[in-house]
TORPA-4810 file (N, C-alpha, C, O; in nm, 3 decimals):
<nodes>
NODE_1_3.123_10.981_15.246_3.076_10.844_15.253_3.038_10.812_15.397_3.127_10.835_15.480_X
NODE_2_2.908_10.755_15.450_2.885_10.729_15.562_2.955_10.596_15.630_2.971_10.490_15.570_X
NODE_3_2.981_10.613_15.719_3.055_10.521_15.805_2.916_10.353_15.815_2.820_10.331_15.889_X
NODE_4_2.973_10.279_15.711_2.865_10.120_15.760_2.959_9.985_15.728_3.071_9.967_15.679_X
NODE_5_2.887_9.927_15.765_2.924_9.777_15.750_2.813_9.704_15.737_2.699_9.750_15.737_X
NODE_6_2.855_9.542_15.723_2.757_9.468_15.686_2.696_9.411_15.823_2.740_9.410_15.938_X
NODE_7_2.592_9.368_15.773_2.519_9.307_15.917_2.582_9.207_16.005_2.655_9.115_15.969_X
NODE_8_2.545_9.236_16.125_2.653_9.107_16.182_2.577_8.988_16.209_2.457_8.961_16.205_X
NODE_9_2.663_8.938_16.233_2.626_8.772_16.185_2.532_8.748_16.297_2.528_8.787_16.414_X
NODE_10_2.411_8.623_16.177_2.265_8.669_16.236_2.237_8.794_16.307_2.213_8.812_16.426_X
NODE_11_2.246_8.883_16.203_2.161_9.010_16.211_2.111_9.018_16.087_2.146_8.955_15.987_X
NODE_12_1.968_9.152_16.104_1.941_9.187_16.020_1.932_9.270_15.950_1.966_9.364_16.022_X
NODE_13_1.903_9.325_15.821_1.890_9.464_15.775_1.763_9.511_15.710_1.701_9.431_15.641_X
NODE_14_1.722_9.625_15.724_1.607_9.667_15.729_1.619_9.781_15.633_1.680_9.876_15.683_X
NODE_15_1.579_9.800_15.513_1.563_9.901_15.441_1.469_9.921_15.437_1.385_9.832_15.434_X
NODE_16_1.428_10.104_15.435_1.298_10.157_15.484_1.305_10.278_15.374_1.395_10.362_15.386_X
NODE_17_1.210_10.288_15.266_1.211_10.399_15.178_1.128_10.481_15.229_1.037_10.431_15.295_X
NODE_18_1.131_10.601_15.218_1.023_10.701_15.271_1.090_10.773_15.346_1.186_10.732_15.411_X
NODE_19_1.037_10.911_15.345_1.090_11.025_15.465_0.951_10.945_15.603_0.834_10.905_15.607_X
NODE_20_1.081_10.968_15.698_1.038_10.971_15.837_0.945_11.071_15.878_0.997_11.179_15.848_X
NODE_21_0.829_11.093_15.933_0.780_11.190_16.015_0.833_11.235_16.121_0.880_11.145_16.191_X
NODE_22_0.846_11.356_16.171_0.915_11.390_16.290_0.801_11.404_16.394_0.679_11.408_16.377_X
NODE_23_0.893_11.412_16.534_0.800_11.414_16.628_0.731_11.465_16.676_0.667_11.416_16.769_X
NODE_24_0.707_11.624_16.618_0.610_11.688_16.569_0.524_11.679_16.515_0.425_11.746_16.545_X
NODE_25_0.524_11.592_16.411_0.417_11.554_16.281_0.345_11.387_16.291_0.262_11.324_16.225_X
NODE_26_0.442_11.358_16.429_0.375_11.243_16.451_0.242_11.290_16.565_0.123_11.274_16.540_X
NODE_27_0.292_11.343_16.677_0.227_11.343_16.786_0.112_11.474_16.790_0.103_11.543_16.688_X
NODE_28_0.034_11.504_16.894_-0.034_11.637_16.885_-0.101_11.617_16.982_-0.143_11.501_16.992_X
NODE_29_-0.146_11.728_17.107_-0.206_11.714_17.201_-0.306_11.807_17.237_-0.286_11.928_17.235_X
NODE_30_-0.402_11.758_17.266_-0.527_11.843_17.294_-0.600_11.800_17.444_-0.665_11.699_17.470_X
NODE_31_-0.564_11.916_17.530_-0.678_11.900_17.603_-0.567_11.763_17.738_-0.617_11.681_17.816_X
NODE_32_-0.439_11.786_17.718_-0.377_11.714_17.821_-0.393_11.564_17.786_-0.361_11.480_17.870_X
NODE_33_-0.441_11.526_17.662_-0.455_11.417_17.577_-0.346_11.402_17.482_-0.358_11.485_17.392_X
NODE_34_-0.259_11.338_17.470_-0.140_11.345_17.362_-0.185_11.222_17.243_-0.239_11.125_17.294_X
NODE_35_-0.173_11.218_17.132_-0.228_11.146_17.049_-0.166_11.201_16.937_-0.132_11.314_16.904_X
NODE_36_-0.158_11.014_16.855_-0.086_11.034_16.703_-0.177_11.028_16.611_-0.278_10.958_16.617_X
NODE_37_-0.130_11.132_16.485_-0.174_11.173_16.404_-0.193_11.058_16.289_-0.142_10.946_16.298_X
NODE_38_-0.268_11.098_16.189_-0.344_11.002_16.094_-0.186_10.944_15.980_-0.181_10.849_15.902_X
NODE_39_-0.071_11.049_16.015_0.055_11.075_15.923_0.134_10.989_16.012_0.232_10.935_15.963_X
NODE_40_0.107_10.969_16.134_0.215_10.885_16.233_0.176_10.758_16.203_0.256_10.674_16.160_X
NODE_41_0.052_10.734_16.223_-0.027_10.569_16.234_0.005_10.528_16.098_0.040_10.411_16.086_X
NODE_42_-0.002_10.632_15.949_0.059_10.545_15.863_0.210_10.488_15.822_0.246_10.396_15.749_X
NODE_43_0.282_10.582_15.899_0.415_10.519_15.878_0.478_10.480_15.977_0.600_10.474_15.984_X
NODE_44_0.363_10.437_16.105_0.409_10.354_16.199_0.374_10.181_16.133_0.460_10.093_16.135_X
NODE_45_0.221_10.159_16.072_0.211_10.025_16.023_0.298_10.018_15.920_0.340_9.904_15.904_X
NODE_46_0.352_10.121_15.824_0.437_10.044_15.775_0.525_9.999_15.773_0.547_9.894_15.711_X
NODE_47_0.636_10.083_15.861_0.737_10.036_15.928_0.723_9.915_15.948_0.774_9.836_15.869_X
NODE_48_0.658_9.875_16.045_0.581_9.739_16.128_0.599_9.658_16.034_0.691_9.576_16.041_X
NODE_49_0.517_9.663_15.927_0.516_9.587_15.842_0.588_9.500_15.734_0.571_9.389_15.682_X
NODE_50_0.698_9.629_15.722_0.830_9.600_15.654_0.914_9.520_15.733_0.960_9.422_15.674_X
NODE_51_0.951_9.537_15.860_1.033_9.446_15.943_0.978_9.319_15.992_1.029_9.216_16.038_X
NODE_52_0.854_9.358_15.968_0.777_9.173_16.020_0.830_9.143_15.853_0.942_9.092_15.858_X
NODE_53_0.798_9.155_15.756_0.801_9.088_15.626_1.022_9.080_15.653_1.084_8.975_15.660_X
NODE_54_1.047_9.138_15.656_1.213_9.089_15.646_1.221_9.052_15.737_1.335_9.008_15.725_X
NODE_55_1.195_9.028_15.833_1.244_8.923_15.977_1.159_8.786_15.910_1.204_8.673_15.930_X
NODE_56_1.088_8.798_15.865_1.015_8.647_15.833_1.113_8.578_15.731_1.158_8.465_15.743_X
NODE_57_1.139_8.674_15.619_1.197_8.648_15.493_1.307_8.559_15.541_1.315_8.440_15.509_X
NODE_58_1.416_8.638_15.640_1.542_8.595_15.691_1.549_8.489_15.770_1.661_8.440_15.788_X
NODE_59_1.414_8.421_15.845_1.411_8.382_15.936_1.497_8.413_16.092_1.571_8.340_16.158_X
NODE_60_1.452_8.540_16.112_1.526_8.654_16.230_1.463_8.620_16.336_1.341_8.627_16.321_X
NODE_61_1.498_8.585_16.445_1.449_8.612_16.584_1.597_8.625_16.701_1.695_8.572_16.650_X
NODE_62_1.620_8.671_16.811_1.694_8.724_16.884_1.727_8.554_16.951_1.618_8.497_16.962_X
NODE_63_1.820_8.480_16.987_1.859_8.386_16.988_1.825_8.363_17.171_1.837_8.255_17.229_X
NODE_64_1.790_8.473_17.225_1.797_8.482_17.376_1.701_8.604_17.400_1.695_8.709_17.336_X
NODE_65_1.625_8.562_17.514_1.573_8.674_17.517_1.530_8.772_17.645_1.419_8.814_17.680_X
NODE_66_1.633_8.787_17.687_1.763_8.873_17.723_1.855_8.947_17.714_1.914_9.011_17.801_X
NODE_67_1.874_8.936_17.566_1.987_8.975_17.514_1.916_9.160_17.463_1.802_9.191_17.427_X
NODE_68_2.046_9.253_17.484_2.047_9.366_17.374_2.058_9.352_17.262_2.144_9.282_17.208_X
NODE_69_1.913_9.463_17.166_1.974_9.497_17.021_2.042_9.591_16.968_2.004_9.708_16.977_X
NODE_70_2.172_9.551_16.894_2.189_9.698_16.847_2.093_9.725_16.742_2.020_9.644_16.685_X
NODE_71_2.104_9.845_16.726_2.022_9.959_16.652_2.070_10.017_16.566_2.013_10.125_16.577_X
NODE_72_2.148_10.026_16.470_2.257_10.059_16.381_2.171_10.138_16.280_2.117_10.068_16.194_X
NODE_73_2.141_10.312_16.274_2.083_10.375_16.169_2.142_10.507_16.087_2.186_10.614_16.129_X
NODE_74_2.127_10.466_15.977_2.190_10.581_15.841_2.031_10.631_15.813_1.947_10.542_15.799_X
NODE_75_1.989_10.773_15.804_1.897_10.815_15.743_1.933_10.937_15.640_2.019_11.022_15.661_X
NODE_76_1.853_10.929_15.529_1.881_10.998_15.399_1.776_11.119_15.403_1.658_11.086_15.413_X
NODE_77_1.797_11.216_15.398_1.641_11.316_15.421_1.723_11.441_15.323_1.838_11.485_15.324_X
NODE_78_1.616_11.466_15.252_1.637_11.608_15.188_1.610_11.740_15.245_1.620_11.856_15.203_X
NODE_79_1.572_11.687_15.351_1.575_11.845_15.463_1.630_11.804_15.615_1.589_11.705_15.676_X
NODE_80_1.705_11.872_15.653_1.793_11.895_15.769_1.652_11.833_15.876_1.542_11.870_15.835_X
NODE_81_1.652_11.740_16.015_1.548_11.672_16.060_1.657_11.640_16.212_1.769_11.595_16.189_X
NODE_82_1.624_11.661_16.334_1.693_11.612_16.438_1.680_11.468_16.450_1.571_11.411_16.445_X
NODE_83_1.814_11.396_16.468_1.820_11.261_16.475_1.721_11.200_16.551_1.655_11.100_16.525_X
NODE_84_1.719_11.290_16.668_1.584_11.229_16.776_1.474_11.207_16.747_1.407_11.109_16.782_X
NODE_85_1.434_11.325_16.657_1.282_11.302_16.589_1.238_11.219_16.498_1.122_11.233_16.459_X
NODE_86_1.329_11.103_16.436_1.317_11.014_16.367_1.310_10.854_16.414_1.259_10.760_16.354_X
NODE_87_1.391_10.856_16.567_1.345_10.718_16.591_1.232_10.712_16.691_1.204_10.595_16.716_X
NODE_88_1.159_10.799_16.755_1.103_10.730_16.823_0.978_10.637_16.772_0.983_10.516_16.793_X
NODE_89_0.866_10.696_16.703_0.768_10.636_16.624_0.858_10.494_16.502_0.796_10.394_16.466_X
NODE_90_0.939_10.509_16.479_0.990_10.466_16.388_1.072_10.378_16.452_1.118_10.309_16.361_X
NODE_91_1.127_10.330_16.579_1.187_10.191_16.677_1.086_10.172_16.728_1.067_10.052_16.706_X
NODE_92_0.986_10.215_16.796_0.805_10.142_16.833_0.811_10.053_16.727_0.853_9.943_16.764_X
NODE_93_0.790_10.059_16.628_0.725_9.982_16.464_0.792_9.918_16.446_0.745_9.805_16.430_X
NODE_94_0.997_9.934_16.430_1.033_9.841_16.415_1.021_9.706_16.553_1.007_9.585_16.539_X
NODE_95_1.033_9.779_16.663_0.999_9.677_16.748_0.904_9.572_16.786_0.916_9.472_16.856_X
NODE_96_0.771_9.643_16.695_0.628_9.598_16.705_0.642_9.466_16.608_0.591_9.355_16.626_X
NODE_97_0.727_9.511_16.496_0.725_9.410_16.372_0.842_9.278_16.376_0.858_9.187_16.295_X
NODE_98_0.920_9.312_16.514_1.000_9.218_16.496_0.971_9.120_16.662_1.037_9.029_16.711_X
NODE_99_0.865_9.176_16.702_0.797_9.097_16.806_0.909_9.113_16.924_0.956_9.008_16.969_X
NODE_100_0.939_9.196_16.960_1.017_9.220_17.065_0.991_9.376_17.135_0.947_9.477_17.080_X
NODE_101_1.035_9.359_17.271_1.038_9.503_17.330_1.156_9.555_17.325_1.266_9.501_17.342_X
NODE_102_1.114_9.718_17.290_1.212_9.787_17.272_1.311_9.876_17.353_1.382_9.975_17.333_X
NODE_103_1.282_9.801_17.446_1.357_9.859_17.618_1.516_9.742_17.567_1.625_9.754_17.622_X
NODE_104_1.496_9.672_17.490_1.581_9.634_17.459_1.707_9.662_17.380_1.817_9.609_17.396_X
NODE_105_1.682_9.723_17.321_1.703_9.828_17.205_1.848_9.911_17.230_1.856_9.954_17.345_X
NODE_106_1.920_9.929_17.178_2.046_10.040_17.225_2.083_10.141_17.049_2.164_10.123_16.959_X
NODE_107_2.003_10.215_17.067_2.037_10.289_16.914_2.141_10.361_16.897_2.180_10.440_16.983_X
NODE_108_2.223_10.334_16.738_2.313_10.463_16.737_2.308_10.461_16.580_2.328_10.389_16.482_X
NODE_109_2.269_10.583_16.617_2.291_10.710_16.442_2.361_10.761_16.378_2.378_10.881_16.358_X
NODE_110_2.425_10.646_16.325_2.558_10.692_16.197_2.549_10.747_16.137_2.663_10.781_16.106_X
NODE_111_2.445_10.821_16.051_2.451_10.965_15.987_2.320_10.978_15.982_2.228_10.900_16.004_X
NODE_112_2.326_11.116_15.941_2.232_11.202_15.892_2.263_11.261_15.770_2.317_11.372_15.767_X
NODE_113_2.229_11.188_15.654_2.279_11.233_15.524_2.199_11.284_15.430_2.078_11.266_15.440_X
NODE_114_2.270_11.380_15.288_2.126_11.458_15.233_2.127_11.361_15.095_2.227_11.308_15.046_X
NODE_115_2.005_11.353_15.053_1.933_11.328_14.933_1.859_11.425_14.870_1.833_11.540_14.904_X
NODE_116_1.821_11.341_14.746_1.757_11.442_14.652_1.601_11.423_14.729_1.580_11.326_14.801_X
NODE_117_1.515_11.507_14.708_1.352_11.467_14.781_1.279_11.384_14.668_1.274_11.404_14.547_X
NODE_118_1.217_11.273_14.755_1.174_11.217_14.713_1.270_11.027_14.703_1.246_10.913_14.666_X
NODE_119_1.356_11.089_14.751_1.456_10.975_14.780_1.534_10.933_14.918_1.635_10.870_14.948_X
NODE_120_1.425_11.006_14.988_1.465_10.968_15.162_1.451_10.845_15.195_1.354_10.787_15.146_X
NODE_121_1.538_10.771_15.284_1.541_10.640_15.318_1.593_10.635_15.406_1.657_10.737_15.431_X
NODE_122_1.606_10.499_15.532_1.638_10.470_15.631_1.705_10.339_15.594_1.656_10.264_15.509_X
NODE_123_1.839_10.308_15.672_1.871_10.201_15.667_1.910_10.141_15.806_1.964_10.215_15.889_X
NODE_124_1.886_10.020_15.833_1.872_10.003_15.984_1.897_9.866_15.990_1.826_9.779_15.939_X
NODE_125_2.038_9.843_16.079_2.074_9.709_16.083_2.055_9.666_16.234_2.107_9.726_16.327_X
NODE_126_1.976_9.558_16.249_1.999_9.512_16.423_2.068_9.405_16.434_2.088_9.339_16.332_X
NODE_127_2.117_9.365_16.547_2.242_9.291_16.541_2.183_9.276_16.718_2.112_9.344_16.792_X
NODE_128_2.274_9.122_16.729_2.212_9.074_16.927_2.388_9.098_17.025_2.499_9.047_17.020_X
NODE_129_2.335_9.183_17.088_2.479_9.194_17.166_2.432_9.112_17.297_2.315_9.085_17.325_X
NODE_130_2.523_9.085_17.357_2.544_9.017_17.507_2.457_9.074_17.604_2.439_9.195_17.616_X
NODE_131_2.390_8.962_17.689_2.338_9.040_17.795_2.394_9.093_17.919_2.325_9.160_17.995_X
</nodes>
């Protein structure tokens, strides 16, 4: 059983269905040009998209803005994936969608757990710590 809890107060939670792209399959460089792939840009807007639509839903915004977010993430993948290679494209988007910068951000990765394929998911709670 993965180690979670519930969101903390005024925080939010972010459920994200879909396998993550890794950072391999996001990025690719040619020519001393680094650039994301047609597979990154789509599950960077959607990301985006999903956390602007639940930050709206909840009426979410960071009470100060100043303040650190936590980053609280469980990901479900049917193939073994380095934790690293899952947030970077994937905290851009959520950051993009919740209208904040992500220098703000303090992530930690409570598991890496297996599923059946086709049933990969992310779950991702942010929460406002002290500045």
């Amino acid at each position: 059983m993965p180690r979670t809890y519930d969101p903390p107060l005024g925080g939010l939670e972010l459920n994200i269905p879909g396998k993550p792209p890794s950072w391999n399959a996001v990025y690719r460089a040619r020519n001393s040009y680094v650039y994301m792939t047609k597979e990154g840009k789509v599950w960077k807007e959607y990301v985006e998209s999903l956390s602007r639509a639940s930050a709206r839903k909840n009426f979410w915004k960071p009470s100060r803005a100043d303040s650190y977010l936590s980053i609280d993430i469980w990901v479900w993948l049917s193939r073994p994936m380095d934790a690293d290679n899952v947030l970077k494209v994937t905290l851009d988007a959520v950051a993009k969608g919740l209208e904040v910068n992500d220098k703000r951000f303090l992530p930690r990765v409570w598991g890496m757990l297996k599923c059946k394929a086709g049933e990969e998911r992310l779950r991702i709670v942010v929460g406002e710590e002290e500045p």
